[in-house]
C-alpha positions in Angstrom: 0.0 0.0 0.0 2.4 2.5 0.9 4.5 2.1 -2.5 1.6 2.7 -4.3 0.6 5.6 -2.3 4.1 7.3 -2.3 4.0 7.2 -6.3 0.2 8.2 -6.4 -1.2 11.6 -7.8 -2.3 11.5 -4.1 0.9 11.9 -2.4 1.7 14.8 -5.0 -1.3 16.6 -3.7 -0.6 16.5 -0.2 -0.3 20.4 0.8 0.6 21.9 4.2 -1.8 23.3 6.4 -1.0 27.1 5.5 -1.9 26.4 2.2 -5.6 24.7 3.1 -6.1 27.2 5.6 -7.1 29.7 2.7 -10.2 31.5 2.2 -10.9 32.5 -1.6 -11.1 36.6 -2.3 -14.2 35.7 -3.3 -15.5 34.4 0.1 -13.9 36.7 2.5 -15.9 39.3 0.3 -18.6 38.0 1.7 -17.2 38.1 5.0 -16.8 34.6 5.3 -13.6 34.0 8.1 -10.9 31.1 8.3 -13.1 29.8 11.4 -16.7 30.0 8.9 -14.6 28.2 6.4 -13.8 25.4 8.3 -17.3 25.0 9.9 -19.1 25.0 6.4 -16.8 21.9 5.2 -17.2 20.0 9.0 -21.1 20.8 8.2 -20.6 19.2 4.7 -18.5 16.2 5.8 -21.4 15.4 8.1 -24.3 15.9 5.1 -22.3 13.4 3.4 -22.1 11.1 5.6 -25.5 11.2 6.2 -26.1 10.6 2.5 -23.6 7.9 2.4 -25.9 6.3 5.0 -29.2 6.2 3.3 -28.0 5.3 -0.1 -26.0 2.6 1.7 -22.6 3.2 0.3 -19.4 1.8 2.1 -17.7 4.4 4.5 -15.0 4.6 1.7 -17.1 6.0 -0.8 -17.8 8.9 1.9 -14.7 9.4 2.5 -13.1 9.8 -0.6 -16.4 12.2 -1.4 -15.7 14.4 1.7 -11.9 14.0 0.4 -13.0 15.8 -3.1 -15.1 18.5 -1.6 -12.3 19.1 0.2 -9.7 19.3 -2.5 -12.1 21.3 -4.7 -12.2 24.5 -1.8 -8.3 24.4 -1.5 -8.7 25.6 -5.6 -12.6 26.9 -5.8 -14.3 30.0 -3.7 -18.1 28.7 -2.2 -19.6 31.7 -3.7 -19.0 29.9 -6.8 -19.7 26.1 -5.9 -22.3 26.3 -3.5 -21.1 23.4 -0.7 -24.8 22.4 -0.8 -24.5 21.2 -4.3 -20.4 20.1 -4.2 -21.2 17.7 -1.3 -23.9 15.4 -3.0 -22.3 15.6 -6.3 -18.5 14.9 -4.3 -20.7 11.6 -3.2 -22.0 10.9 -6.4 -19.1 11.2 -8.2 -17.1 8.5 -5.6 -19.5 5.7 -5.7 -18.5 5.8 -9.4 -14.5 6.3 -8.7 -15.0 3.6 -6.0 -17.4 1.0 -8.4 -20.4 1.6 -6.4 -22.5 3.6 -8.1 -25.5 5.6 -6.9 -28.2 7.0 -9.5 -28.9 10.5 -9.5 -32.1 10.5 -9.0 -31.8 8.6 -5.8 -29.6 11.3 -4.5 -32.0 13.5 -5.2 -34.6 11.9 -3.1 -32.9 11.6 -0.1 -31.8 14.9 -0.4 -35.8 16.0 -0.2 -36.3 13.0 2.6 -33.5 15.0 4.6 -34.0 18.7 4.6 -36.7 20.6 4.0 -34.7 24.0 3.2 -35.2 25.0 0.2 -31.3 25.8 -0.4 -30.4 22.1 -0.6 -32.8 20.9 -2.6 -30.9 20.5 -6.4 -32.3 18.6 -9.2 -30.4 15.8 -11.3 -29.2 18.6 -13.9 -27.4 20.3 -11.3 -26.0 17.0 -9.8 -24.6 16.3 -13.8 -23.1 19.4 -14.5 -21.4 20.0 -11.1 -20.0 17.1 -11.8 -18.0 18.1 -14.9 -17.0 21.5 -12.5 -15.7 19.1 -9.6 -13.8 16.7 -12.1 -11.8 19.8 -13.9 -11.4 21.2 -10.3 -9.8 18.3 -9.4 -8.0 17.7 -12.3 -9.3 14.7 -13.2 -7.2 13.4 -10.3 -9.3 10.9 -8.5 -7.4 8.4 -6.3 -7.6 8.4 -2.8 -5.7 6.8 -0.6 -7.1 6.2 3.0 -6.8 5.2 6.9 -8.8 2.3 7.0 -6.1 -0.3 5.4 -3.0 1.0 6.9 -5.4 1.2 10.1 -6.1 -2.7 10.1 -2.4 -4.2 9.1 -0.8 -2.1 12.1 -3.7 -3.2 14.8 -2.8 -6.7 13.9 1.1 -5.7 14.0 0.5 -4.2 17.6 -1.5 -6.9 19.0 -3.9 -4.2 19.4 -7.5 -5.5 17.9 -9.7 -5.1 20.5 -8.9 -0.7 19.8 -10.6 -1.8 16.4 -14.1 -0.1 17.0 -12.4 2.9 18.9 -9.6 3.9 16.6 -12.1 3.1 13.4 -14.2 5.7 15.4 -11.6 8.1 15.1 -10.5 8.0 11.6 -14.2 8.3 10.6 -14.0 11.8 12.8 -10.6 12.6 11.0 -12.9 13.6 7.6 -14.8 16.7 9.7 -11.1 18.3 9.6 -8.6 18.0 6.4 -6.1 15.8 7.4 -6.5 13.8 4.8 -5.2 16.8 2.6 -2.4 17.1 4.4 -0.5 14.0 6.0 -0.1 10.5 4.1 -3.0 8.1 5.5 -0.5 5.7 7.6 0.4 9.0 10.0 -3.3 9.4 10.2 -3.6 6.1 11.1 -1.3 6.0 13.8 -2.1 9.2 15.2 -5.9 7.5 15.5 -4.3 4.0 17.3 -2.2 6.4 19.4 -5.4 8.2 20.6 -7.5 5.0 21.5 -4.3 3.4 23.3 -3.8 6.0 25.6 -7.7 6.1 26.4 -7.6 2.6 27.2 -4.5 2.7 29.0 -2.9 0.2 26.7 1.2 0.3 26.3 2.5 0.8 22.4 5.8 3.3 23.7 7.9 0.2 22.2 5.6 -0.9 19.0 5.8 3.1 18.3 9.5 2.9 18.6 10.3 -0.1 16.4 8.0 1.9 13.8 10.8 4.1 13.2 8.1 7.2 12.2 8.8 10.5 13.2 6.8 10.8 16.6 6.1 14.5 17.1 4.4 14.4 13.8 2.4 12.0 15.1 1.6 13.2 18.2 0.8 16.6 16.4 -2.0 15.0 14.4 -3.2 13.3 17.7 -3.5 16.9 19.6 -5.3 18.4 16.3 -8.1 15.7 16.9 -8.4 15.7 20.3 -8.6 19.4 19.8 -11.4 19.5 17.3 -12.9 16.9 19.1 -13.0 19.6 22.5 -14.0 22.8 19.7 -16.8 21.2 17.9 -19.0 20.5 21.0 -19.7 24.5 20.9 -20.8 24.3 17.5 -24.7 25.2 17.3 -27.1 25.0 14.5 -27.6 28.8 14.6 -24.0 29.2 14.1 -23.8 27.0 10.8 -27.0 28.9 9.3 -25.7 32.0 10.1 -22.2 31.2 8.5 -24.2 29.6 5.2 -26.1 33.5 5.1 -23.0 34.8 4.9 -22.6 33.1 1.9 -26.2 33.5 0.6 -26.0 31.8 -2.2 -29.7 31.0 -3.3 -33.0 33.1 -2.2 
């Protein structure tokens, strides 16, 4: 895996966090801040995974959709892609990149089933031409490489299954950030087992030393979790509608 991931168009894209961290001219016109940024794609990572749920698509076809909403915002301002069209069309397009296709139409469904706002209801049109948008946004660049593999083979190498469900837990939260933009999947990984072993009071000081991986890189992937994880329990619903307002995008 990691041979195929160090010669992947993925690993080219990798960027650091300074260069996520950027909200397009066009947005900030509209007032919308770093903090607003972030909030709008956590909001959209958690639309798609709700999605993913009712269509019944594997958690790596969310993944990798959440992955290409987030790639398109480090190159495309919101003003322009409205997140409440990028994040079903993100899904749609994975299922296909990850041979599990979903129709269109059923998108389109679920997406009346779920909200009732007006703003988020987009027809199967819209779905097919945002699609075209997101592909030359992304230049055409569609592998992903994720967690989850890396995740199982070094649980198994540590002796460590019974973290399974925890650490799993974790890596699924890892997509309401963009950390996936930013480190190879394997740190990611091991920031996740790091986590869970130290809330179960399980030793790994050795196994993490015989890894031969640069620790503080690790550990600094482990404190940006556990720090979303202690900022997003003040996030309200008032505060994500009146950061999408900001945007107002559709009457």
């Amino acid at each position: 895996m990691a041979a195929n991931f160090w010669t992947s168009s993925h690993h080219k894209q990798l960027l650091d966090q300074e260069e996520v961290d950027v909200v397009h001219p066009l947005d900030k016109e509209k007032g919308i801040t770093l903090e607003d940024f972030k909030l709008i794609k956590m909001h959209m990572a958690n639309y798609i995974g709700r999605l993913g749920q009712n269509v019944k698509v594997r958690q790596r076809v969310v993944a990798t959709a959440i992955t290409y909403m987030r790639r398109v915002y480090t190159r495309k301002a919101m003003t322009e892609y409205d997140p409440r069209l990028v994040a079903p069309t993100s899904l749609y397009l994975a299922a296909k990149a990850e041979e599990s296709t979903v129709q269109a139409r059923l998108l389109v469904f679920y997406i009346r089933k779920l909200y009732s706002d007006e703003k988020y209801r987009y027809e199967i049109k819209d779905i097919l031409e945002m699609e075209m948008k997101i592909l030359e946004a992304l230049n055409y660049y569609l592998v992903v490489f994720h967690p989850y593999r890396a995740l199982s083979q070094l649980l198994q190498d540590a002796n460590l299954n019974d973290l399974t469900q925890l650490s799993w837990g974790i890596v699924n939260d890892t997509y309401k950030m963009d950390l996936i933009l930013i480190y190879p999947p394997h740190l990611i990984a091991l920031a996740c087992i790091y986590i869970a072993s130290v809330h179960k009071d399980k030793e790994t000081t050795a196994w993490f030393e015989e890894l031969r991986v640069d620790m503080n890189v690790v550990k600094n992937i482990s404190m940006e979790i556990l720090d979303f994880y202690d900022g997003h329990r003040t996030i309200t619903e008032d505060r994500i509608t009146t950061t999408f307002n900001k945007l107002a995008l559709r009457s």
